[in-house]
C-alpha positions as CSV (number, residue, x, y, z in Angstrom):
1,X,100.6,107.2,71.1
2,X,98.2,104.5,72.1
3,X,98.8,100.6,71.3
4,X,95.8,99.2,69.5
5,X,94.8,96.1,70.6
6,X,93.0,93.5,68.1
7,X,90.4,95.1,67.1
8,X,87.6,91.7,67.2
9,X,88.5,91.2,70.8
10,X,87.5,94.8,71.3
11,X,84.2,94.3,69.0
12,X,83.3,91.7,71.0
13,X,83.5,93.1,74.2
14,X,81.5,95.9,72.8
15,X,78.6,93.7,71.8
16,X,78.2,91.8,74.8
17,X,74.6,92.7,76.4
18,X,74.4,96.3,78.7
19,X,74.3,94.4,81.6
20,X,77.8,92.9,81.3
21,X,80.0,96.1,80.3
22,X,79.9,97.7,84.0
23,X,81.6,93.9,85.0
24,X,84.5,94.1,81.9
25,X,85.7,97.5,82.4
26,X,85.9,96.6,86.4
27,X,87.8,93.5,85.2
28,X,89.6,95.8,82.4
29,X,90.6,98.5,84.9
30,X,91.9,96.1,87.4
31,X,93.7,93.2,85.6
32,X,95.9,96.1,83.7
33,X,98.2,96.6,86.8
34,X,98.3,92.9,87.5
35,X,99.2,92.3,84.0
36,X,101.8,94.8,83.5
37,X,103.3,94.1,86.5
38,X,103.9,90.4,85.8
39,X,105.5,91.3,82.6
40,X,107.5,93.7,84.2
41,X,108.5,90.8,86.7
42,X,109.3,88.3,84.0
43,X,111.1,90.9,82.2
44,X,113.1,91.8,85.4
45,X,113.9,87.8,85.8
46,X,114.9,87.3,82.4
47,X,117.8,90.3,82.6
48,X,118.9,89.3,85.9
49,X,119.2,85.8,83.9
50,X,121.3,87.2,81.6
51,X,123.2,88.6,84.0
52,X,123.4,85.3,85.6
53,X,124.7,83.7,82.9
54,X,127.7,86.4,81.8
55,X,128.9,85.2,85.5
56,X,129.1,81.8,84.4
57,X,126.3,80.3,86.6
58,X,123.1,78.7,86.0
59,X,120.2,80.7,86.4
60,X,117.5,77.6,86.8
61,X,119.4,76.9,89.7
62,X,119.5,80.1,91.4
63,X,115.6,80.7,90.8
64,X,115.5,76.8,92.4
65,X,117.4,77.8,95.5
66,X,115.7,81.4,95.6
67,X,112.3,79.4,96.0
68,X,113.7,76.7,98.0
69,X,115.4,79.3,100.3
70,X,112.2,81.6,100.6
71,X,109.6,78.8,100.3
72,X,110.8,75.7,100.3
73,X,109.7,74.8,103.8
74,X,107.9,75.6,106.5
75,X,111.1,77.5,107.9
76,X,111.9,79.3,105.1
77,X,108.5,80.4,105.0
78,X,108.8,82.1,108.5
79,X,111.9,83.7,107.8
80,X,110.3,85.3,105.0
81,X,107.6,86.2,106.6
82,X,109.7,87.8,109.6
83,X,111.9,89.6,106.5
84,X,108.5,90.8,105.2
85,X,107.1,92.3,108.6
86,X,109.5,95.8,108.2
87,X,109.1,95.8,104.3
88,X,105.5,96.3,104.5
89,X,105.8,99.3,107.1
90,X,108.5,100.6,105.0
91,X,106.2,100.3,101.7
92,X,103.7,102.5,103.1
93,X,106.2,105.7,103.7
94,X,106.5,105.3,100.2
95,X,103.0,104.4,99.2
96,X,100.8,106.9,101.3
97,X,102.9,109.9,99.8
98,X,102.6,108.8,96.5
99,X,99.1,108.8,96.5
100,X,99.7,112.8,96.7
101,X,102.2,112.4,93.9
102,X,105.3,113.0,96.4
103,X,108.6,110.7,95.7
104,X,109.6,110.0,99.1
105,X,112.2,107.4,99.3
106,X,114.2,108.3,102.7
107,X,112.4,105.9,104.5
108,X,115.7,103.9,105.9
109,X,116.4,107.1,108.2
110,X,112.8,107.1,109.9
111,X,113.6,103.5,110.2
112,X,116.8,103.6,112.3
113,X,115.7,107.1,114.4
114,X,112.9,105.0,115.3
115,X,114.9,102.2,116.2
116,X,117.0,104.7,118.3
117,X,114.1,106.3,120.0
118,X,112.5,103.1,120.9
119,X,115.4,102.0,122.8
120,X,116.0,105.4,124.5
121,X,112.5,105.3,125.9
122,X,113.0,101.4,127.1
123,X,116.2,102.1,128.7
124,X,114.5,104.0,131.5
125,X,111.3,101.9,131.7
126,X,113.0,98.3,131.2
127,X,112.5,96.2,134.6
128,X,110.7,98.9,136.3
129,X,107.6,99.5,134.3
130,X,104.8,97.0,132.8
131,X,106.0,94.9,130.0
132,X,102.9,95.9,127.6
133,X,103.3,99.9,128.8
134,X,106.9,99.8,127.5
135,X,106.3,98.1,124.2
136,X,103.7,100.6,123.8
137,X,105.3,103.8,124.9
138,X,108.3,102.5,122.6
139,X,106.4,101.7,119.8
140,X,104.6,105.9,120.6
141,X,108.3,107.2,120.6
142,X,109.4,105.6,117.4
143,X,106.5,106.8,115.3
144,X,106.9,110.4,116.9
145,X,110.5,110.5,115.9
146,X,109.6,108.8,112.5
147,X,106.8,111.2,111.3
148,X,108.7,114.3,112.2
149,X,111.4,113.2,110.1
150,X,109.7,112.6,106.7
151,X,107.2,115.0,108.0
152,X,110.0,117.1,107.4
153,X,110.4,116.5,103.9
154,X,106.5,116.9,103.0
155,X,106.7,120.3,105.0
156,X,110.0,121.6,103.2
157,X,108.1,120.5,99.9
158,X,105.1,122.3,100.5
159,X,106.2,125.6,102.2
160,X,109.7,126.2,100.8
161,X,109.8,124.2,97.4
162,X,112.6,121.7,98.2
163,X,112.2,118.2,96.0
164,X,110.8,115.8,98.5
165,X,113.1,112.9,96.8
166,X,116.0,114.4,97.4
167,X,115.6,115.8,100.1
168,X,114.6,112.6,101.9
169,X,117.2,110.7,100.6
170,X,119.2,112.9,102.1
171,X,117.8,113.4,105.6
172,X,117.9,109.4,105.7
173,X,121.9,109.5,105.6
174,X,121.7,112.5,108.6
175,X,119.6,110.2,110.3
176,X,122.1,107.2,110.1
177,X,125.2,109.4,111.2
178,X,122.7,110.7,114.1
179,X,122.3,107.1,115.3
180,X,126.0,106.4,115.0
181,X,126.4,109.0,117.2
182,X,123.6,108.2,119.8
183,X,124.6,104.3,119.4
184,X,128.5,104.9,119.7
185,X,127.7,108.1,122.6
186,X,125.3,108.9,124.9
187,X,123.5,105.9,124.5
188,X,126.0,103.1,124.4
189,X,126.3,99.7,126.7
190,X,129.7,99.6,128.3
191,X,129.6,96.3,127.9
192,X,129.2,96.5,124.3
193,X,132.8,96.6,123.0
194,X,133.3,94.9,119.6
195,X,129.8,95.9,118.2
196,X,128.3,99.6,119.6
197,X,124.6,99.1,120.9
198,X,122.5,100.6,123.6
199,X,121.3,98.3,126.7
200,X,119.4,95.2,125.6
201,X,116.3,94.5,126.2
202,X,115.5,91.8,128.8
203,X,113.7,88.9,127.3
204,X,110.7,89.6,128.7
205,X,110.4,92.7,127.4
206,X,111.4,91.6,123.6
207,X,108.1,91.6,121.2
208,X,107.2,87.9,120.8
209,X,106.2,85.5,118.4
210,X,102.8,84.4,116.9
211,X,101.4,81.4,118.7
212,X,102.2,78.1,116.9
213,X,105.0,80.6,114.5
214,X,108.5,81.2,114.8
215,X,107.1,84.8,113.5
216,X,107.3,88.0,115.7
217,X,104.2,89.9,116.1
218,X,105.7,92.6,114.0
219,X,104.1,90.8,111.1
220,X,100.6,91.3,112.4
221,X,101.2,94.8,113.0
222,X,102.4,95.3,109.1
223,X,99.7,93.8,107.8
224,X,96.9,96.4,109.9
225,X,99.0,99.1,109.1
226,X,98.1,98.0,105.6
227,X,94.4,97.7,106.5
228,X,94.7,100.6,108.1
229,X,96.2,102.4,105.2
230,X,93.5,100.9,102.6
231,X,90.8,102.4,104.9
232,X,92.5,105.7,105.3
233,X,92.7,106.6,101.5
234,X,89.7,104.3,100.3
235,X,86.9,105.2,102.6
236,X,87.5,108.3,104.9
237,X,87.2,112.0,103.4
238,X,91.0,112.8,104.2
239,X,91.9,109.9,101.5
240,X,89.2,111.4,99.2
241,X,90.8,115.0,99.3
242,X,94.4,113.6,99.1
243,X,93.6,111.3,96.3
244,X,91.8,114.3,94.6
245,X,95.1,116.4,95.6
246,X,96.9,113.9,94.4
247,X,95.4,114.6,90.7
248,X,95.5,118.2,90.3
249,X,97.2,120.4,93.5
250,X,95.8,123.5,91.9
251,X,92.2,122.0,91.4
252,X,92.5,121.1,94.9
253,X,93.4,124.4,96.0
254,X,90.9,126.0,93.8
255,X,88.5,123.2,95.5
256,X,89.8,125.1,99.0
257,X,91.4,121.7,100.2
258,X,94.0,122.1,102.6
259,X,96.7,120.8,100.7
260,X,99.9,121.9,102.9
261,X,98.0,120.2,105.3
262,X,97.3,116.7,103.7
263,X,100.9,116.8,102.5
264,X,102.2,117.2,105.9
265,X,99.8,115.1,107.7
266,X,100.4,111.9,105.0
267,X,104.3,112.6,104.9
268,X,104.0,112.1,108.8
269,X,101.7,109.1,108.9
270,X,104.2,107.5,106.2
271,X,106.8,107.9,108.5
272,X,105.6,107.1,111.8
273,X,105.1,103.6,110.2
274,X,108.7,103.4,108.7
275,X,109.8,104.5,112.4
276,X,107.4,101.4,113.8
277,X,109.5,99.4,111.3
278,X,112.3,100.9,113.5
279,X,110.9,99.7,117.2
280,X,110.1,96.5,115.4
281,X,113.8,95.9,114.9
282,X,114.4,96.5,118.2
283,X,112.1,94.8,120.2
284,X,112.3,91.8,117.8
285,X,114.8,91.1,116.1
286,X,118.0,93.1,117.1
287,X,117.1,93.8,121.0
288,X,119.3,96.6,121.2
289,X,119.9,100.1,118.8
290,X,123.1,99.5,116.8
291,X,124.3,99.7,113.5
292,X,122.0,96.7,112.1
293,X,119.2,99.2,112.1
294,X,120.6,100.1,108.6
295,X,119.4,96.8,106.9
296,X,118.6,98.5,103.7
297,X,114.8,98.0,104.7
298,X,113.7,101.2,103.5
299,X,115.0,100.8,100.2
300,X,113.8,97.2,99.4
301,X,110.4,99.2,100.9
302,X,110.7,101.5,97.8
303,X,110.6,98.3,95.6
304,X,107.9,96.8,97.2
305,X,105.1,100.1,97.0
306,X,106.6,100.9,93.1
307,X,105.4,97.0,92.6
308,X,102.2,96.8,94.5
309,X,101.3,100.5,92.4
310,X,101.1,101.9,95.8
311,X,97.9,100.1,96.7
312,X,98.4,99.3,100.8
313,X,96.6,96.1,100.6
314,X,98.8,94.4,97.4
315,X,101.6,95.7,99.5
316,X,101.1,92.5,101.6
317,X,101.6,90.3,99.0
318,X,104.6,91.8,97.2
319,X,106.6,92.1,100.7
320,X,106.3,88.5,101.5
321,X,107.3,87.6,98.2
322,X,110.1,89.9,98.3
323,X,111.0,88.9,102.1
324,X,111.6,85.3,100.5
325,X,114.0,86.4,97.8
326,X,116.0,88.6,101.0
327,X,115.6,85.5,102.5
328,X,117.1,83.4,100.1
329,X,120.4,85.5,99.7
330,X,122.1,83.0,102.7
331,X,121.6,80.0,100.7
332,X,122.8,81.3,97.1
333,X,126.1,82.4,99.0
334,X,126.7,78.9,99.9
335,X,125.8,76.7,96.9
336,X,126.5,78.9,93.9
337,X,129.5,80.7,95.3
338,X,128.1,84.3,94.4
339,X,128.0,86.5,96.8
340,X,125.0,87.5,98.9
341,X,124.6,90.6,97.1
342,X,123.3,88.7,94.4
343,X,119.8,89.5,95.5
344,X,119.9,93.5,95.6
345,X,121.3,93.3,91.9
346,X,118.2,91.2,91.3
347,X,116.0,93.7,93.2
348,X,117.6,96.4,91.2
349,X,116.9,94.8,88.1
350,X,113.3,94.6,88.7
351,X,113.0,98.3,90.0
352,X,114.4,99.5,86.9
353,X,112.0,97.7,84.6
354,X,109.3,98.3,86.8
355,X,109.9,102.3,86.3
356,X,109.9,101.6,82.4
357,X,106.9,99.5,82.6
358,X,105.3,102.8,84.1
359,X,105.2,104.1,80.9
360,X,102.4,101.6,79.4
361,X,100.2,102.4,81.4
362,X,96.9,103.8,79.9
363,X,98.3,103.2,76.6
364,X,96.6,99.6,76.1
365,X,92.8,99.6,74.3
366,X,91.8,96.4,76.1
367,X,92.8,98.1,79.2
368,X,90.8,101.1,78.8
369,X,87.4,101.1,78.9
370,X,87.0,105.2,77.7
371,X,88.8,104.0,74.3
372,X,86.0,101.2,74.2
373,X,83.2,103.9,74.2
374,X,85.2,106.1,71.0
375,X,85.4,103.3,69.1
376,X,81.9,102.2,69.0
């Protein structure tokens, strides 16, 4: 059933000259996802209001200390820009699938297995071997170990039929008993007694900050992996044949595209980022493998691709912004008395409105241009 929109606003669109209707239904076509996604933000924020309220609390204030605490100042803004750096790796495991219509939301267990991997290869190499080698031999070992494991789920999709949603949700809790073990094993510091953790790194070999910014590098690298990502599906002919994939898997097949092979290549891609994420954490933030690994930053990842519609480069935006609500979580504890939790019910909220808001899509005339045409 298609929503009609005034039907004047339409006629006027339709007279404008011939020159102007290729520059409205660009503009059409592209402020539909903006649109729908700030209502489906101020629809989110008007629940989690309500929600706010029922606890007895005043929901102006918490959206004032949400900003203040992810914005307010120049170190709240580098705390959620450091909170952002994982979240947009973790986005793209969920993005880059997606454009082949796969579901893949066990990003959190490429995360920590990355993390793990990346401080068994710097155990070894720590004090011996370049700085730069090691960072970079970590950073290798971590995206290995991340793209074989949701590699895993793309494969077990394609060749054997298994839902890639489950079954990557499922592989991510395997993956955070399997760095339990390694942490609290084989790869434990003796000297770690309270809190398991493998060897840390020496602080020369940690990943450092941005000149003039209390930001690790690991932002930078996020935001070319999102470049990166654009380019991939926008411009090259293996984002052409998964986008077309994507669309129809048996008019790609008929087409003779190798679609096992795009699934498993882009499930793998997808993951070798969320396992970056991973060696991120390690090398700078946690400087060691333990149990922090599991942050939750694969899930908040799903969040951030379902807002940015799985488009890599509004992924950059939507992370930071979400990086300042994680952010602010600290500071609503304190002065509201709620707990720090607060912020995944809000995250929650919005994820569920978002997946309703899914719904309008195409069904708006001032949105879609091939409704313009039948009505003339």
């Amino acid at each position: 059933m298609t929503v009609q929109a005034n039907d004047p606003a339409i006629s006027a669109a339709s007279d404008r000259p011939a020159s102007l209707r290729p520059m409205l239904e660009w503009i059409a076509r592209r402020a539909e996802p903006l649109v729908i996604g700030l209502a489906a933000i101020l629809i989110g924020l008007g629940l989690f209001s309500l929600f706010i309220l029922a606890v007895g609390k005043s929901p102006a204030m918490l959206f004032q200390l949400m900003y203040t605490g992810g914005f307010g100042s120049w170190f709240s803004v580098q705390n959620s820009l450091s909170r952002a750096a994982p979240l947009l790796l973790t986005a793209l495991c969920v993005a880059l699938p997606a454009r082949l219509g796969l579901v893949i939301i066990g990003g959190e267990g490429a995360v920590v297995l990355g993390g793990v991997a990346a401080a068994a290869m710097a155990m070894p190499l720590a004090g011996t071997a370049p700085v730069f080698l090691t960072l970079t031999l970590m950073g290798i070992a971590a995206m290995v170990v991340g793209g074989i494991w949701i590699g895993l789920a793309g494969f077990l999709r394609h060749y054997r039929g298994v839902n890639e949603t489950i079954s990557s949700l499922l592989l991510s809790y395997i993956a955070i008993a399997l760095m339990n073990q390694f942490v609290e094993g084989p790869l434990r510091d003796p000297a770690s007694l309270n809190k398991p953790s493998t060897k840390p790194l020496p602080s020369e070999y940690l990943l450092g900050n941005i000149p003039g910014m209390d930001v690790h590098w690991g932002l930078v690298i996020g935001i070319l992996a999102c470049i990166f990502s654009w380019l991939l599906i926008e411009v090259t002919s293996f984002g052409f044949a998964a986008r077309i994939a994507g669309g129809n898997v048996r008019a790609a097949q008929i087409q003779g595209l190798p679609v096992g092979r795009l699934i498993a290549g882009f499930t793998a891609i997808a993951g070798s980022f969320a396992g970056l994420a991973g060696m991120i954490e390690v090398a700078a933030v946690q400087g060691s493998a333990n149990a922090s690994l599991a942050a939750g930053y694969g899930y908040t990842g799903i969040l951030v691709a379902f807002l940015a519609r799985h488009n890599p480069l509004a992924i950059i935006p939507v992370a930071i912004m979400l990086g300042g609500i994680d952010a602010s979580g600290g500071l609503i504890q304190r002065r509201m008395g709620l707990p720090d939790a607060t912020v995944l019910v809000l995250q929650g909220t919005l994820f569920i409105v978002i997946l309703f808001c899914e719904t309008f899509y195409g069904r708006f005339k001032i949105f879609n241009p091939d409704l313009w045409k039948r009505s003339l």
